[in-house]
C-alpha positions, 0 to 999 in steps of 0.5 A: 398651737392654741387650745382647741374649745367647742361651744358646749365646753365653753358653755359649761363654765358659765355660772349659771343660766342668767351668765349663760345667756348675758354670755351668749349676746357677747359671743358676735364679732360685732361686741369686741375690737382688738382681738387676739391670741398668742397661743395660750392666751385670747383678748379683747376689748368689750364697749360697755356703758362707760367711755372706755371699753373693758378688757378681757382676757382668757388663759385657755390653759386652766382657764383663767380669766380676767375682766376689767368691768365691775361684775361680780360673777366670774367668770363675767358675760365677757369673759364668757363670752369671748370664750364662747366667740373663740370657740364658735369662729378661733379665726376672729382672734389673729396670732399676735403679741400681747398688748401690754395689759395682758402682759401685765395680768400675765405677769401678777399671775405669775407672781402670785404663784410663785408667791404661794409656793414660797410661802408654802415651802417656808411655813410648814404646816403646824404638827397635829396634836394626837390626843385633840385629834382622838378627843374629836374623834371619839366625840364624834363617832358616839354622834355618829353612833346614835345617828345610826341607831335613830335611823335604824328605828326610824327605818323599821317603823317606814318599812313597817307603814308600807310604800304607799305610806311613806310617800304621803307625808311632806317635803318635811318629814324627810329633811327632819331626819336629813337634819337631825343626820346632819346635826349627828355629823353623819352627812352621807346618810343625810343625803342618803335620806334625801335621795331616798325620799327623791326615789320614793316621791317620784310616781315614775320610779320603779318599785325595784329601785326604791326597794334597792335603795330601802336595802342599800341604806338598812344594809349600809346601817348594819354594817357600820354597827360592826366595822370593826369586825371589817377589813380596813378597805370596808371600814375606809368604804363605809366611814366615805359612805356615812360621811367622814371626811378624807384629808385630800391633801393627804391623799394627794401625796399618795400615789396616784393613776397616771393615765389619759383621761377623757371627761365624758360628763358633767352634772352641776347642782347646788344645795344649801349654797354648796355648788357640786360639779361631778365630772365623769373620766374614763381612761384609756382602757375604760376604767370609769372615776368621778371627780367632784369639785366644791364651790360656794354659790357666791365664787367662782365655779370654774373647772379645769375638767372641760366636758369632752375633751382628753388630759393627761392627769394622775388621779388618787383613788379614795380608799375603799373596797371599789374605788370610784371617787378620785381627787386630781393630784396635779393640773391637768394637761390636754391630750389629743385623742378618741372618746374611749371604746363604749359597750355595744351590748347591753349584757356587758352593761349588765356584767360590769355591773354585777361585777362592780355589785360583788364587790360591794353591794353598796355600789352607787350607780355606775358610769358607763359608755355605751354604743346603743340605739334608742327605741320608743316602746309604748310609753317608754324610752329604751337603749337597744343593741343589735343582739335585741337586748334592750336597757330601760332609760330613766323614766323622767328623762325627757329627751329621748325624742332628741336622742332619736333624731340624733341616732337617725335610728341606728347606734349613739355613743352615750355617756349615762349611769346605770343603776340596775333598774334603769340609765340615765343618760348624761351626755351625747358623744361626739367626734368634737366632744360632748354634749351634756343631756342633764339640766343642772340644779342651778 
């Protein structure tokens, strides 16, 4: 039985919205001849400008694609575009055996696997060196260390000008600092900075938040100064936050949460070049993970975690005091299945979310699903229950019109994070899957 792909699913591995819409104009019957599937893999051949037609395939499994034109994007319009058919109408694409090209692809694939497996089991990663090892630490953490002191006075002195101030300077007075984190090696306050002159700049953000935020970074300051005073599970918690890195491939050999995982989100957003697609899971009982996967702008930004759909995976927590972050350790497979049950009131989104507080007020926004209604009230847009509990969404959220008209007035299932101020909607849930709500940075 083929893999089922709805169009949005489709859509959400194109790598950016040029691919998209070259995608989209080879997504008709009309572009492609011989097409086929076998189950796991559709084909076809796409006319271009030359004599001879390209021939693209896709392995709806991972996915993988393969495309004989000469374009440089992967995957190419199409690739996509053949996906995109496939989802729209699978009956265009018989049930039949793979003509010889495809087996070929196939069997490289096959190959190059096997190849790498050997190689990785008969050449055993080179034994660390220990004293190099403390060397780089040690010089780090004293960059670190006078990063964090830089920032604590450059705090106070943002603190002592007021609000009003400290949003009249330029896009440059922020990212020096972010710099100068970055060049002390501490990349998670860098983004902290940033983020925070995002809140600050933003007329619509409400006072609550940048005080929030304001307390969050002064506190995360703080508390790094005397982590050693701390359990292992809060220095694991703010070394992740100031940005010392986790070797994944360590962690993956630990053990991980085997579950059914539903992909309830996806943001995509691209800084300095670095691609970061951020995909929000919940399992079966509802526990909430996030899983980021890094890609430089000039490759290949495919993800093997579609939008709305259900796989089997077994994910390994980051360490810390509240673990959300999670790598996947194996492949995923696909399941069958409901999106998970949403909160219908909006006390629960607020007790998860001084649950989540007490365990560390340092807690980023937190994933939810909620089953709720959405309301204009004056110049607002807000999620409602049926108690008359009532949630403020994002002020610079613009589709709340859309999520209007879909609801007809009564509850939508929504996938969103919460911050303690205000939800952003992320995606709308549907029977078939997903539909992504936020424009991504690209």
């Amino acid at each position: 039985m083929a893999r089922t792909w709805t169009y949005d699913q489709a859509a959400s591995l194109a790598p950016d919205a040029a691919s998209l819409k070259a995608g989209q104009g080879h997504s008709a019957p009309r572009k492609w001849s011989s097409l086929g599937t076998d189950g796991t893999l559709i084909w076809g051949l796409a006319q271009g400008s030359g004599a001879e037609p390209y021939q693209s395939q896709v392995d709806l499994s991972e996915p993988a694609f393969k495309c004989s034109c000469p374009s440089r994007k992967f995957p190419c319009k199409h690739g996509l575009g053949l996906l995109l058919l496939y989802a729209s109408h699978p009956s265009v694409c018989p049930t039949q055996s793979r003509p010889a090209w495809v087996e070929e692809w196939l069997a490289k694939r096959t190959e190059r696997a096997a190849k790498a497996v050997a190689k990785a089991e008969s050449t055993p990663p080179a034994p660390a060196d220990p004293a190099a090892q403390g060397k780089r630490r040690e010089k780090r953490e004293k960059n670190i260390q006078e990063g964090v002191a830089f920032l604590e006075g450059w705090l106070r002195d943002l603190v002592r000008q007021g609000l009003t101030t400290a949003a009249a300077p330029g896009y440059g007075f922020w990212d020096a600092t972010a710099r100068r984190m970055v060049d002390a090696q501490a990349p998670g306050l860098a983004r902290r900075v940033r983020a925070l002159a995002s809140v600050i700049n933003r007329p619509s953000t409400p006072e609550a938040l940048v005080y929030a935020e304001l307390g969050r970074l002064h506190l995360l300051l703080a508390a790094y100064s005397r982590r050693h005073d701390l359990s292992a599970e809060w220095r694991a918690e703010l070394e992740s936050q100031i940005g010392w890195t986790t070797d994944q491939d360590e962690l993956k050999a630990q053990p991980g949460t085997s579950s059914g995982w539903y992909i309830a989100a996806q943001t995509l957003q691209e800084e300095d070049r670095l691609i970061t697609r951020t995909s929000y899971l919940f399992s079966h009982d509802g526990r909430p993970a996030k899983v980021l996967e890094f890609t430089h702008a000039t490759q290949a930004a495919v993800s093997a975690l579609a939008l709305g759909r259900w796989v089997q995976a077994e994910l390994v927590f980051f360490p810390g005091v509240a673990p959300l972050r999670a790598v996947l350790k194996s492949p995923p497979h696909d399941l069958a299945g409901q999106p998970p049950s949403a909160l219908w009131r909006c006390e629960e989104v607020l007790s998860a979310y001084a649950a989540r507080l007490a365990l560390t007020p340092l807690s980023e926004a937190l994933p939810v699903l909620v089953q709720l209604i959405p309301e204009r009230r004056g110049e607002r847009w807000w999620l409602r229950d049926e108690d008359g509990g009532a949630l403020p969404i994002a002020r610079n959220f613009s589709q709340g019109w859309e999520l209007l008209a879909c609801s007809g007035g009564s509850r939508i299932e929504l996938c969103g994070t919460w911050n303690g101020v205000e939800l952003t909607p992320l995606s709308l849930i549907q029977e078939n899957g997903a539909i992504a709500l936020t424009a991504s940075s690209l």
